[in-house]
GUTORZA-806054 format. One line per field, with one value per atom (N, C-alpha, C): y, z, x; atom name; residue number from 0. Coordinates in nm, 3 decimals. Atoms other than C-alpha are relative to their C-alpha. Layout:
N
Y: Y_...
Z: Z_...
X: X_...
atom: CA_...
seq: NUM_...
//
This chain:
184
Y: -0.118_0.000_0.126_-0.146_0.271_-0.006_0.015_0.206_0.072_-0.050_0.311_0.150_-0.127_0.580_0.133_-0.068_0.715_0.058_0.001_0.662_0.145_-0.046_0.862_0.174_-0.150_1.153_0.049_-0.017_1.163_0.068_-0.071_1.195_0.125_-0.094_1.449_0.119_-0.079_1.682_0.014_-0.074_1.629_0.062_-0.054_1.716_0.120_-0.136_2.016_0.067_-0.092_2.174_-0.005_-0.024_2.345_0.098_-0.084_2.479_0.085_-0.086_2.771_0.076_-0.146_3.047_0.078_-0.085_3.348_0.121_-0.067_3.556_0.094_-0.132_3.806_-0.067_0.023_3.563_0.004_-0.066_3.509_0.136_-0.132_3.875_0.067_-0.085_3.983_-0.087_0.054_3.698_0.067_-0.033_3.819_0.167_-0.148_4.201_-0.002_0.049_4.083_-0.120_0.099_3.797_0.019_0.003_3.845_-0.164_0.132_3.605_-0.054_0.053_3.515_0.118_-0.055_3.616_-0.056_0.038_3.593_0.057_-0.058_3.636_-0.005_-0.025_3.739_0.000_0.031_3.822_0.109_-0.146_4.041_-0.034_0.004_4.088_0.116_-0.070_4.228_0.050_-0.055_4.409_0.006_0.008_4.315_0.095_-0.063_4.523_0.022_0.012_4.425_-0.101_0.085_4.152_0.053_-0.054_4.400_0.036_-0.030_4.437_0.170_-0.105_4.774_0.054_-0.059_4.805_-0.158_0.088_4.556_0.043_-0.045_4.548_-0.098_0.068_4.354_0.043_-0.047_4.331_-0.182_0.107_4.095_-0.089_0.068_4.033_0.109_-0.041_4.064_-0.050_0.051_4.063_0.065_-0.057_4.035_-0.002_-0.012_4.135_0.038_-0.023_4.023_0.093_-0.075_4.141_0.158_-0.128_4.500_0.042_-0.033_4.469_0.083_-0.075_4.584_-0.066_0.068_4.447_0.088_-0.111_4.588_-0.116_0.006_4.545_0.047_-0.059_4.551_0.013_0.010_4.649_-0.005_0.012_4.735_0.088_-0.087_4.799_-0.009_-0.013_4.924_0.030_-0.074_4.972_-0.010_-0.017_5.090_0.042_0.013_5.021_0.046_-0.090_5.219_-0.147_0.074_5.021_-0.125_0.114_4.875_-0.061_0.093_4.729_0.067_-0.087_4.996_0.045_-0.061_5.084_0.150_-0.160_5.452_0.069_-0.052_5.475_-0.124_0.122_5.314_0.067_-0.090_5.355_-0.119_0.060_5.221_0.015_-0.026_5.205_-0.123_0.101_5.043_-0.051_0.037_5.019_0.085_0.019_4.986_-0.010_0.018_5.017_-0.039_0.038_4.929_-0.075_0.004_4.981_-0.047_0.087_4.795_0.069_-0.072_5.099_0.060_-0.026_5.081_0.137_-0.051_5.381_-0.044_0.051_5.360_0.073_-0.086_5.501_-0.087_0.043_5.493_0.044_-0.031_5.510_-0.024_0.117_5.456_0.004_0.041_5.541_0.029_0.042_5.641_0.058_-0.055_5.703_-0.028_0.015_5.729_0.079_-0.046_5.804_-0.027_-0.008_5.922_0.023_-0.006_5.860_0.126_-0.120_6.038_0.128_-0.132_6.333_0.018_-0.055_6.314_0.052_-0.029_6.342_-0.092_0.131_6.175_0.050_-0.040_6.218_-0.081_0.095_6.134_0.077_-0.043_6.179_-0.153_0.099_5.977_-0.042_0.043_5.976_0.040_-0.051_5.975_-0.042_0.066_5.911_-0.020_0.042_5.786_-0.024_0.037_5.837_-0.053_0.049_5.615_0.072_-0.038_5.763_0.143_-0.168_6.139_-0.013_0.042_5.980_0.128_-0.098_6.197_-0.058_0.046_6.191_0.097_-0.112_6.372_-0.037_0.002_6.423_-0.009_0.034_6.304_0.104_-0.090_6.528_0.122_-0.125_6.816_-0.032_0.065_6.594_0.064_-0.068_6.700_-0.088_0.109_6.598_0.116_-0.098_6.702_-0.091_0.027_6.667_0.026_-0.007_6.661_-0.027_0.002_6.734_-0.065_0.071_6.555_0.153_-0.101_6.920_0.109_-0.077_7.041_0.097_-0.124_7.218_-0.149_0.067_7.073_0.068_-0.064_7.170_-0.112_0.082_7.077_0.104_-0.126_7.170_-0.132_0.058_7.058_0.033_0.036_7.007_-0.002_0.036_6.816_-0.045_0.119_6.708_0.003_-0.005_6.599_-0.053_0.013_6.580_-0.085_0.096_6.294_-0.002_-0.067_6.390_0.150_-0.084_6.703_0.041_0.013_6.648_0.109_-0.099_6.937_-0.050_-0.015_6.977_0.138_-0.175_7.205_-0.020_0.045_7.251_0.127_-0.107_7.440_0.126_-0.063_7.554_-0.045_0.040_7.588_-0.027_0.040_7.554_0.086_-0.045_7.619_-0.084_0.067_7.528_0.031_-0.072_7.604_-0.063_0.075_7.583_0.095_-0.068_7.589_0.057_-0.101_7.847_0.042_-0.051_7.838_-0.143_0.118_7.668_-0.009_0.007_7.528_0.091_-0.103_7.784_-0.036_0.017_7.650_0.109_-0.091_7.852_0.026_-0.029_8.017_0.009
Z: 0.000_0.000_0.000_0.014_0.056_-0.164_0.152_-0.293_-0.080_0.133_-0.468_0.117_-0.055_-0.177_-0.052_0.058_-0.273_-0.131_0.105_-0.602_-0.112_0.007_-0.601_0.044_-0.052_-0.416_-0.095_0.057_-0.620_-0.139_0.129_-0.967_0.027_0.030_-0.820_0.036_0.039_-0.768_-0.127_0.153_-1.063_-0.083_0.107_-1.282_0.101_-0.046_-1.035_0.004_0.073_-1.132_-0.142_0.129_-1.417_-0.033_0.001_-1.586_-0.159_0.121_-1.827_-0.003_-0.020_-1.871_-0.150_0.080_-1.982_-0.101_0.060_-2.292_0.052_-0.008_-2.099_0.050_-0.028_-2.003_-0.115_0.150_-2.363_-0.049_0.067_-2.458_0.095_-0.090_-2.153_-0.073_0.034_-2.299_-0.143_0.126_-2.660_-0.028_-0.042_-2.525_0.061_-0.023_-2.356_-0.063_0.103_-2.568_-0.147_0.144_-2.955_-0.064_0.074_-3.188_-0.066_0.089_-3.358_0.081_-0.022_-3.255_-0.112_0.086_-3.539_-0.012_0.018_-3.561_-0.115_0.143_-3.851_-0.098_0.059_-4.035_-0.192_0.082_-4.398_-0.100_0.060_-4.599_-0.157_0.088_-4.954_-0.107_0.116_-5.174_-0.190_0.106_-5.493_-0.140_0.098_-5.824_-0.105_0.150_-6.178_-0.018_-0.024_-6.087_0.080_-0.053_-5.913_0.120_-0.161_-5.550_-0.016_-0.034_-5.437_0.095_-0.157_-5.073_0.095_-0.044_-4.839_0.143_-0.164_-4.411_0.043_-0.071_-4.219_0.124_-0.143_-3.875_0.149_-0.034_-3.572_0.067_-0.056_-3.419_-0.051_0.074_-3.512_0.065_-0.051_-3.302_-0.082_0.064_-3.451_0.077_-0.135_-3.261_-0.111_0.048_-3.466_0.039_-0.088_-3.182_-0.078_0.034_-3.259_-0.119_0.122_-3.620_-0.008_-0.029_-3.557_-0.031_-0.078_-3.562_0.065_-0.070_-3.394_-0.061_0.071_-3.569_0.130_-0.067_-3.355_-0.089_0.057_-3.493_-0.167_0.145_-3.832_-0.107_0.087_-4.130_-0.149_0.139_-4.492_-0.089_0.173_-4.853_-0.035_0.077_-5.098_-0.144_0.112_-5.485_-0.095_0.121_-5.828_-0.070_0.107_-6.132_-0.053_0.059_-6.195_0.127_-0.120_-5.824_0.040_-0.077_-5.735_0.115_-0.149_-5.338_-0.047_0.021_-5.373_0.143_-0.143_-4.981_0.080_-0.143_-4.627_0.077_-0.126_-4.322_0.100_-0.069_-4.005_0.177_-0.156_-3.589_0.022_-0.128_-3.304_-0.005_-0.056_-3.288_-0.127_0.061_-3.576_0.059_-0.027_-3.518_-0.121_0.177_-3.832_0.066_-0.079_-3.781_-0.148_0.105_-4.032_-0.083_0.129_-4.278_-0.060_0.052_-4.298_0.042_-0.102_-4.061_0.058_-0.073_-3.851_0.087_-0.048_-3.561_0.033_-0.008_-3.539_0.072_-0.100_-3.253_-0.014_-0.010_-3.147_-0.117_0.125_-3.352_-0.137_0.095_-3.646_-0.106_0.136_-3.982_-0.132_0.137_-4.322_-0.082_0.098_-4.631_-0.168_0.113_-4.972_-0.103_0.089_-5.261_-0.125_0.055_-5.478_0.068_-0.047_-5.274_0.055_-0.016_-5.215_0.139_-0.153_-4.816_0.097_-0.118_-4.498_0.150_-0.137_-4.154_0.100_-0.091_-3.827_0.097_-0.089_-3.544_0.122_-0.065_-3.258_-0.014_0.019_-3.331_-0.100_0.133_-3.626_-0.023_0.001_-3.783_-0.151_0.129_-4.114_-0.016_0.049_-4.250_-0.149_0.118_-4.550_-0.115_0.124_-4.738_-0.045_0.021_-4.719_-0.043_0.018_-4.777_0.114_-0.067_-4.517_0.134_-0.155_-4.207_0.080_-0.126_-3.906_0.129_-0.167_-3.598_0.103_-0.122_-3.240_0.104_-0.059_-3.026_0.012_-0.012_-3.128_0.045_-0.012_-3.139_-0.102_0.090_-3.340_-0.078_0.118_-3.675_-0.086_0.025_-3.829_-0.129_0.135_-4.237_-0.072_0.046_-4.416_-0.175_0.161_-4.798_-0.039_0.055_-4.975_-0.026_0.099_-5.156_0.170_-0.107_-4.765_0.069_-0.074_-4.637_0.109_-0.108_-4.302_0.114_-0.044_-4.134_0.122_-0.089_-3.764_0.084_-0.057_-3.584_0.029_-0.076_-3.413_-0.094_0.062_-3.577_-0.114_0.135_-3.871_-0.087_0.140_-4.192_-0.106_0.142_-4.510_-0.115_0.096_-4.783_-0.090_0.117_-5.024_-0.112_0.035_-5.248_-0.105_0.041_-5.288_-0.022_-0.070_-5.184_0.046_-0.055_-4.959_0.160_-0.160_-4.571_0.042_-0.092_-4.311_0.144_-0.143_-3.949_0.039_-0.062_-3.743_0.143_-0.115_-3.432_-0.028_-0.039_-3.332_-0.121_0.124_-3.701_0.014_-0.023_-3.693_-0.101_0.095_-3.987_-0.112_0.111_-4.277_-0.118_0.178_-4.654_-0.093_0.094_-4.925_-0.119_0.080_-5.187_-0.099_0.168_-5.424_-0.049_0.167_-5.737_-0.070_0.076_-5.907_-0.166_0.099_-6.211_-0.032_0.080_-6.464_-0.067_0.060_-6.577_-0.146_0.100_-6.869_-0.082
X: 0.082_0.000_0.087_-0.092_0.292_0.052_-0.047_0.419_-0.084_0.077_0.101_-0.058_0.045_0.033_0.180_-0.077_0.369_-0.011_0.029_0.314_-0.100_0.115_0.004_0.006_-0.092_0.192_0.066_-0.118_0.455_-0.045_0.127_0.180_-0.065_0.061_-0.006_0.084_-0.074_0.295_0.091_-0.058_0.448_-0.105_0.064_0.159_-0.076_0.062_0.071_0.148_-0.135_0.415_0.021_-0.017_0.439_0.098_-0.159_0.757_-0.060_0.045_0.609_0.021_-0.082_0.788_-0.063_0.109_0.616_0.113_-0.015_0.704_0.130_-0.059_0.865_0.159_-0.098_1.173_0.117_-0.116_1.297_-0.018_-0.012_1.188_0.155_-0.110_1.477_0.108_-0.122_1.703_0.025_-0.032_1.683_0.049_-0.046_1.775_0.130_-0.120_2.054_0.103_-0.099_2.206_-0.019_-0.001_2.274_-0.070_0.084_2.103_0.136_-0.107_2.435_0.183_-0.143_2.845_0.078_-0.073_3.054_0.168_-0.191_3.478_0.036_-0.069_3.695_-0.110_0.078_3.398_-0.002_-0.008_3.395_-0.135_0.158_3.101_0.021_-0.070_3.162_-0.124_0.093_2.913_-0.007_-0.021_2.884_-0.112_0.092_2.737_0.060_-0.025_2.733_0.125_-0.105_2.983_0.158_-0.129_3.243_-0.036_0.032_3.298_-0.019_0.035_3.147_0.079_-0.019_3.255_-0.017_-0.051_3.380_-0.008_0.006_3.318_0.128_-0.007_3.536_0.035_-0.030_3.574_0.064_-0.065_3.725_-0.129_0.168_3.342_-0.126_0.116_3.017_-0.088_0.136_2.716_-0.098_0.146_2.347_-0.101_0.112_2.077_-0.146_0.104_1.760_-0.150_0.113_1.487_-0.001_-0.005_1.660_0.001_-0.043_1.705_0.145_-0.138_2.076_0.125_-0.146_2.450_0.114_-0.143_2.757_0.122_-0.175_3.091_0.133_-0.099_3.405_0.150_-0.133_3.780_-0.047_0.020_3.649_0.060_-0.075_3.793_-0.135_0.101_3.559_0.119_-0.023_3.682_-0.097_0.057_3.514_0.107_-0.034_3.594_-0.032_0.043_3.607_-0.039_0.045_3.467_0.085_-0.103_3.814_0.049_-0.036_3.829_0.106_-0.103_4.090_-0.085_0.048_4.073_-0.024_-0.037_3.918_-0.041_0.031_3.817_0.054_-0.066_3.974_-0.028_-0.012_3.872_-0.023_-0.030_3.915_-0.082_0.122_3.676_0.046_-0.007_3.701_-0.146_0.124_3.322_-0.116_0.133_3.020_-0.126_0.134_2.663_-0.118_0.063_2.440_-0.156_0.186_2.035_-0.012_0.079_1.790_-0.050_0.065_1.774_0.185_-0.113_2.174_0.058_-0.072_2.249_0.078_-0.110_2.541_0.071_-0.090_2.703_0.112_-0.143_3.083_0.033_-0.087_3.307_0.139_-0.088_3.676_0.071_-0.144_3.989_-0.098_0.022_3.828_0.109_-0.122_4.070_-0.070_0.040_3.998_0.048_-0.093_4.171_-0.159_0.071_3.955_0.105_-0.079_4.182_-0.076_0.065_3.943_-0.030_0.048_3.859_0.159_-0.151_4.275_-0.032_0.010_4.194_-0.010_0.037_4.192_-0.035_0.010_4.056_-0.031_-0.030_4.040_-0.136_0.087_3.761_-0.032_-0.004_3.614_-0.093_0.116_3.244_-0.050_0.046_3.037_-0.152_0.121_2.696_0.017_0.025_2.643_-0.140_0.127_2.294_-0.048_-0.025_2.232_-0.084_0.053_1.942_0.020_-0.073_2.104_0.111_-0.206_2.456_0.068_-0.063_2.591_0.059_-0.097_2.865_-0.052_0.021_2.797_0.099_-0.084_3.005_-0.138_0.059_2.845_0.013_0.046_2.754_0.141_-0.064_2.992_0.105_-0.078_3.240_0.142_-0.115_3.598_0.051_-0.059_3.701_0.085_-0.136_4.025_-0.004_-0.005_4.051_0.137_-0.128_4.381_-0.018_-0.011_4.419_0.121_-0.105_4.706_0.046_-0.059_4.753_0.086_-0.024_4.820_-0.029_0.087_4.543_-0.059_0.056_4.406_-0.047_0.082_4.114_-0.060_0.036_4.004_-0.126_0.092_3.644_-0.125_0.146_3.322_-0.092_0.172_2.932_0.098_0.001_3.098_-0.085_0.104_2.872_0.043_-0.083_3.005_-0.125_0.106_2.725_0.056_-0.058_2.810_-0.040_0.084_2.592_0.046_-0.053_2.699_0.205_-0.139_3.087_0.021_-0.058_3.055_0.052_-0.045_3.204_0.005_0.025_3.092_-0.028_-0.025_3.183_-0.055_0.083_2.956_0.074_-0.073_3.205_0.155_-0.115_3.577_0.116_-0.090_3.715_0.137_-0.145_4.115_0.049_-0.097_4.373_0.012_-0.092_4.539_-0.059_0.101_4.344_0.143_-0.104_4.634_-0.035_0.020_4.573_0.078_-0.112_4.865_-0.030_-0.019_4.885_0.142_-0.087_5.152_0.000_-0.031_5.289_0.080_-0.081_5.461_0.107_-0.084_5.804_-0.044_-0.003_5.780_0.055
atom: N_CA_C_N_CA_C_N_CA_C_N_CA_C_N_CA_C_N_CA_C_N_CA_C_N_CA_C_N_CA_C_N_CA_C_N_CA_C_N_CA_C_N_CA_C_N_CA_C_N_CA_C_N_CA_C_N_CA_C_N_CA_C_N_CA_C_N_CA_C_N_CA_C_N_CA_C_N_CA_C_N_CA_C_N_CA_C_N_CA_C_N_CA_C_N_CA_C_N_CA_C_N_CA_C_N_CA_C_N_CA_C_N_CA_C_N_CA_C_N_CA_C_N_CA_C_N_CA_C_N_CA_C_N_CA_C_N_CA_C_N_CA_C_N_CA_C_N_CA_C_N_CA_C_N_CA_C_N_CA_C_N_CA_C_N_CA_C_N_CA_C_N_CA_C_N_CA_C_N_CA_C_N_CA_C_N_CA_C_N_CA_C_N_CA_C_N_CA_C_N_CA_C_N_CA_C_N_CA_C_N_CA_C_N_CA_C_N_CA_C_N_CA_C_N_CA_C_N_CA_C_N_CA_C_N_CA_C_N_CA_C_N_CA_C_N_CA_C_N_CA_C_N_CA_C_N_CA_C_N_CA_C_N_CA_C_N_CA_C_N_CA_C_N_CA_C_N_CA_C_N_CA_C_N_CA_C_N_CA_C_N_CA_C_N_CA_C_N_CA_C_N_CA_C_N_CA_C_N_CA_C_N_CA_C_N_CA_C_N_CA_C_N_CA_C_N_CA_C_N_CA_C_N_CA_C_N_CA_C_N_CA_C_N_CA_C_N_CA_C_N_CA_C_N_CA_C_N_CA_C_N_CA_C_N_CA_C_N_CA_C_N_CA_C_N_CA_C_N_CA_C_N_CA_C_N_CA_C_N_CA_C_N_CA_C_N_CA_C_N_CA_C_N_CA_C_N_CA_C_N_CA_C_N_CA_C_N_CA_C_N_CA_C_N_CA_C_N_CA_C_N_CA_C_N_CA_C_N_CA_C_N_CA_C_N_CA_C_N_CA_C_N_CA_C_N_CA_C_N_CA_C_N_CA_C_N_CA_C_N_CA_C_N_CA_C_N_CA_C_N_CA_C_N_CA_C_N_CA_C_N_CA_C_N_CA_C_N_CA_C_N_CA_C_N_CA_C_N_CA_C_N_CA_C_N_CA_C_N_CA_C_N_CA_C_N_CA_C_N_CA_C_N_CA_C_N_CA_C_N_CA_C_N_CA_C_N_CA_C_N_CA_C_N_CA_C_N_CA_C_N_CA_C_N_CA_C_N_CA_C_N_CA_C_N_CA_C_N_CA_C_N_CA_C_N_CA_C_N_CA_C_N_CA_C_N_CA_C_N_CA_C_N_CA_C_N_CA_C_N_CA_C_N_CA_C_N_CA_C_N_CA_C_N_CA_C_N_CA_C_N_CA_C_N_CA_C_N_CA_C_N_CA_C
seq: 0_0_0_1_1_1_2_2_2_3_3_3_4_4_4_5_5_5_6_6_6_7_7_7_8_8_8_9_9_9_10_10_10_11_11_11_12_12_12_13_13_13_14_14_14_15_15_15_16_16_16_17_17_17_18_18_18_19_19_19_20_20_20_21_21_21_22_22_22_23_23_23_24_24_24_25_25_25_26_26_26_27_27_27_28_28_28_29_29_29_30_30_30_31_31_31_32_32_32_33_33_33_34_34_34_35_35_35_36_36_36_37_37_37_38_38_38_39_39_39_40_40_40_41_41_41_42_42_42_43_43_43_44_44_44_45_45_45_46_46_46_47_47_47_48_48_48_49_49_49_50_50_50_51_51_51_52_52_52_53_53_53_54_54_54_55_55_55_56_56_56_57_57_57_58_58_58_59_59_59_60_60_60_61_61_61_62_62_62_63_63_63_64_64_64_65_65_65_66_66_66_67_67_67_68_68_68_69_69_69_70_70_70_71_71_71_72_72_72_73_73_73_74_74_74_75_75_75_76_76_76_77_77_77_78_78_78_79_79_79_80_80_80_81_81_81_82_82_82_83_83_83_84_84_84_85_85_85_86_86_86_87_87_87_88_88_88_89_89_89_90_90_90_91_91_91_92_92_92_93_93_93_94_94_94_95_95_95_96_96_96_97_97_97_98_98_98_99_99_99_100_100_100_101_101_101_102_102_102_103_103_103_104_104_104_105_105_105_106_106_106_107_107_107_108_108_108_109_109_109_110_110_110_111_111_111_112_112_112_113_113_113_114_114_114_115_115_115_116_116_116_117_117_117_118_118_118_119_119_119_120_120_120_121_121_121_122_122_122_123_123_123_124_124_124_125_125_125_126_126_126_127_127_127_128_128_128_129_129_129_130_130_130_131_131_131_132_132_132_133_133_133_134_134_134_135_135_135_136_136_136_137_137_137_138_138_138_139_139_139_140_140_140_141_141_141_142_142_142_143_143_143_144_144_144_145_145_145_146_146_146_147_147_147_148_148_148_149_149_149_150_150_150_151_151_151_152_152_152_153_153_153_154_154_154_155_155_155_156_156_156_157_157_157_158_158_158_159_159_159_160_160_160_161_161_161_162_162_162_163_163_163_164_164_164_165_165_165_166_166_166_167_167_167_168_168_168_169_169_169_170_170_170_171_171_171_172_172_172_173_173_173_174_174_174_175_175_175_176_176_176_177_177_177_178_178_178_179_179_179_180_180_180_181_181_181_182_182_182_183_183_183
//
């Protein structure tokens, strides 16, 4: 008789415990854990059979919930028609939202072979459907011409678009103004 009185115990606590975890446990896990971690990762854009523009980086979290990833230690090119490098640049820290925005942190560098310039800052924004850079909150970005003008200043935006640049505060540095003049 203890066997099936145990027995009988034992049934009606297991099936009066229930292990159901509500919505809101994986919604906190999927806010705090990435859906995917990826290392040494590069991702290369292709159009009309020629690479476009190229990411890589040393990690790569994706965070589906947010529609987001974060890039760490990243490096971009971007390619002319004949696959010549015509942009490099270099962050500690990518952000990349689900309409291809991006904020950049962290060491950034970059060299424009075509626009013959390169600069350096710490924060940035990249808005994709304006094509435009922006400095972070009045943040400082210093521009260097190959021809040897170099210009440093707060509220940066560089219109891509238009290929203009314009710094709203604090601008200091030297714009070169001679031209080479051939002897006569």
């Amino acid at each position: 008789m203890k066997p099936i009185l145990l027995l009988s115990i034992f049934g009606v606590l297991i099936f009066s415990c229930s292990l159901e975890y509500e919505n809101s446990v994986s919604e906190e896990l999927s806010e705090t854990i990435p859906s995917s971690i990826l290392f040494n990762v590069a991702q290369v854009q292709v159009k009309n059979g020629s690479p476009r523009a190229s990411f890589s980086a040393q990690e790569a979290r994706i965070w589906e919930e947010r529609e987001d990833t974060e890039l760490y230690k990243v490096e971009f090119l971007e390619f002319d028609g004949h696959r010549s490098i015509i942009t490099r640049g270099v962050a500690d820290y990518l952000l990349i939202d689900k309409n291809n925005n991006a904020t950049i942190t962290g060491n950034i560098s970059g060299y424009s072979a075509q626009n013959e310039a390169a600069m350096v800052a710490d924060s940035l924004q990249w808005e994709d459907e304006t094509r435009s850079l922006k400095s972070l909150n009045e943040s400082s970005v210093e521009i260097s011409m190959d021809e040897g003008s170099v210009l440093k200043g707060n509220g940066f935006t560089a219109d891509f678009y238009t290929n203009t640049i314009i710094f709203s505060s604090q601008v200091e540095g030297v714009i070169d103004t001679e031209t080479d003049v051939a002897d006569d």
